[in-house]
N, C-alpha and C positions, 0 to 999 in steps of 0.2 A: 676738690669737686664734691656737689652736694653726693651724700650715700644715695639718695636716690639714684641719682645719676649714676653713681656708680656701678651699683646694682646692675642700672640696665645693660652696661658695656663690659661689666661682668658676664652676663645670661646671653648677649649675643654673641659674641668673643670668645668661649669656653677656651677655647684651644690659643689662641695669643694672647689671653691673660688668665695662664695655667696656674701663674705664682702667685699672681692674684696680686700686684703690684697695687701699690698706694697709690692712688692717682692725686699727685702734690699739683696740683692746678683749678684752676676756677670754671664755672658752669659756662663761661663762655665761650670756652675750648672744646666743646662736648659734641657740636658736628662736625671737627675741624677732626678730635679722636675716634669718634663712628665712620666716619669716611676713610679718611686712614686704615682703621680695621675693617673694614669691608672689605676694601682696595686689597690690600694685604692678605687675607684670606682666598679672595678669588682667585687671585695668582697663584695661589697653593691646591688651590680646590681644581681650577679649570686650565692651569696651563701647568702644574708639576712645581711649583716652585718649591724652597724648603718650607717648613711650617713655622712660621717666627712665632716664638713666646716674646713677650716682652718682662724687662727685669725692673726697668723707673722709666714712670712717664712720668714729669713735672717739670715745672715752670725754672728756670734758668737764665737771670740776665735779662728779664723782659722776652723770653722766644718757650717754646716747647723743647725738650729734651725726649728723645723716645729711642731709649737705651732697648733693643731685642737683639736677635739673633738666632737661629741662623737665616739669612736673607740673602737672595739673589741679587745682582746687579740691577734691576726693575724695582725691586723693593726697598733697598736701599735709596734709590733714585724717590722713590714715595717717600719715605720716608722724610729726608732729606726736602723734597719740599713740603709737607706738611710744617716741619721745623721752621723754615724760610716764613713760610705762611701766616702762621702764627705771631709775627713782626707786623702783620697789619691786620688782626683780630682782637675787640676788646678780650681781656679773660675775664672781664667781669659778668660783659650782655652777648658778645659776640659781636655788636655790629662793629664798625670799620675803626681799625685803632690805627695807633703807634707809639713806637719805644718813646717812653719819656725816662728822663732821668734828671741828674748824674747822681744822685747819693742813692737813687734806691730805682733801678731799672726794672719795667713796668711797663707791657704793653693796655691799652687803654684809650677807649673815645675820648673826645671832651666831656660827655655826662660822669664818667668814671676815672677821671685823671687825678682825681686823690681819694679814692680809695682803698683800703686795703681787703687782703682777702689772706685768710689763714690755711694755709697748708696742710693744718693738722689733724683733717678729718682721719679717724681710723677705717683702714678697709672692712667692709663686711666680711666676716668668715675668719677674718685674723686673728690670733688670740696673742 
């Protein structure tokens, strides 16, 4: 994800991305992850739930990965679809994808079906 981006889901997210986790995925993913931590938050905020920190959110197999803890059976359930979700999200633009593959699994529109996208951004604040 561009630093930009990251940035911003650092600054609203204080508290579920305490560790300040890499975010190993593409700008396409970025209101599929703001919704997520929203969703995530409020549960903790207005109905008690535990406070997830997240430890890796990245891209895995063509899907999302969103490795936190600790999480209620509600959050988990968010979770768990956000992940699903992401199976028909480009991560390149966001609009409407699907896993292509086989040598190299990759969710992705037809505008974005061979492109690549690097992982390697460093997070802000990491040293």
């Amino acid at each position: 994800m561009s630093p930009e981006l990251t940035t911003q889901l650092y600054e609203r997210y204080p508290l579920i991305l305490a560790r300040r986790p890499r975010l190993g995925c593409g700008d396409g993913w970025f209101d599929l992850l703001d919704t997520l931590c929203w969703s995530l938050q409020n549960e903790t905020t207005h109905n008690g739930g535990p406070q997830v920190i997240a430890s890796e959110i990245r891209e895995k197999i063509g899907g999302l990965r969103f490795g936190a803890g600790p999480a209620n059976e509600y959050q988990r359930g968010m979770i768990q679809m956000a992940e699903a979700t992401s199976s028909r999200i480009c991560e390149v633009c966001g609009d409407r994808g699907k896993t292509i593959g086989p040598e190299w699994f990759r969710t992705r529109c037809e505008a974005h079906a061979h492109s690549e996208i690097h992982h390697d951004h460093a997070s802000p604040g990491l040293s």
